[in-house]
C-alpha positions as CSV (number, residue, x, y, z in Angstrom):
1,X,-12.6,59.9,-41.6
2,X,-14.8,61.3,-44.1
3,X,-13.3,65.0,-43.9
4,X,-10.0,63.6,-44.8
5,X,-11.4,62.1,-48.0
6,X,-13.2,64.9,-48.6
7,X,-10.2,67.1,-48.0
8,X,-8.3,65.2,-50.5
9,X,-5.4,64.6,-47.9
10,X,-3.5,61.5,-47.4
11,X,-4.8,60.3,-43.7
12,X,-1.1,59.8,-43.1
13,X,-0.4,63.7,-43.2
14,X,0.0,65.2,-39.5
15,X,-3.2,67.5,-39.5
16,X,-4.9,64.5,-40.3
17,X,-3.0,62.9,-37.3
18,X,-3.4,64.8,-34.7
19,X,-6.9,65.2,-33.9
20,X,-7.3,61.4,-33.6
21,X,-4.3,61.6,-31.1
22,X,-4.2,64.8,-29.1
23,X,-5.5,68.4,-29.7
24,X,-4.1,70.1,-32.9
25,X,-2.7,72.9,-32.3
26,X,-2.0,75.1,-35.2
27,X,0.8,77.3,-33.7
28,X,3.1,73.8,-33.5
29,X,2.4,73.1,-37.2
30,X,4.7,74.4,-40.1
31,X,3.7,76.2,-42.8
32,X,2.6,73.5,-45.0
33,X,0.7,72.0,-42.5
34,X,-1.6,74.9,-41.6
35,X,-2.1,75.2,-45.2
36,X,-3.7,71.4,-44.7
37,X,-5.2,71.5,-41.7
38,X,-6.9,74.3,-42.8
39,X,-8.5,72.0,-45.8
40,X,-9.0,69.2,-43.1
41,X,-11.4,71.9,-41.1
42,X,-13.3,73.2,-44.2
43,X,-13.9,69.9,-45.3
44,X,-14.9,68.9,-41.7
45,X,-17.6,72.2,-41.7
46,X,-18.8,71.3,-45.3
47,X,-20.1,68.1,-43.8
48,X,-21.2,69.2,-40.3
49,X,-23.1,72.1,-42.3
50,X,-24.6,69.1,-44.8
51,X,-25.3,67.6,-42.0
52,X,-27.5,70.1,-40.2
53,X,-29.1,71.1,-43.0
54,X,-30.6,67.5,-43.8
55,X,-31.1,67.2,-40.2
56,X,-32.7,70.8,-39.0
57,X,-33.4,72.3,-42.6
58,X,-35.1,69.9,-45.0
59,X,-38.3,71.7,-44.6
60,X,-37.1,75.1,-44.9
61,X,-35.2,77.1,-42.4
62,X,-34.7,80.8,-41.2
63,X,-31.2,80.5,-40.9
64,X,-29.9,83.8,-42.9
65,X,-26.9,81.8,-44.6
66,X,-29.0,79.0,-46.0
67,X,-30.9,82.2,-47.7
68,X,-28.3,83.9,-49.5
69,X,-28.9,82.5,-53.1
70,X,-32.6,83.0,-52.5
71,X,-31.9,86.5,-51.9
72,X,-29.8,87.3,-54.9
73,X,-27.4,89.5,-52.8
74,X,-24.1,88.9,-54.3
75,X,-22.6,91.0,-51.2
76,X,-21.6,94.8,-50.7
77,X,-21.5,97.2,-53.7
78,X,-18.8,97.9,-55.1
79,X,-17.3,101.2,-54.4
């Protein structure tokens, strides 16, 4: 699975498990294993996002969050 090489996770870790197996739910995991499958799901959106974006956005796109280094806002002022 590319997320979990991505990820940097050893494929034999449970979060890594359990979605090739049965649903993962998070409130079953421990501690250390949120921490994981919560780097198992950013890696997975990094590529789904890569993905849509060779896909749907090669050409240019409106999509506001593809903008946001075009735009030069670095976020809210600071107060």
């Amino acid at each position: 699975m590319e997320a979990t090489a991505r990820s940097g996770l050893r494929p034999t870790y449970t979060p890594t498990v359990m979605p090739t197996r049965c649903r993962l739910n998070m409130a079953e995991l421990p501690s250390y294993d949120r921490a994981r499958a919560f780097r198992l799901l950013v890696a997975l959106f990094a590529i789904a996002d890569t993905r849509r974006r060779e896909r749907y956005c090669v050409g240019g796109c409106s999509h506001e969050w593809h903008q946001l280094a075009a735009c030069g806002d670095a976020g809210p002022a600071p107060t």
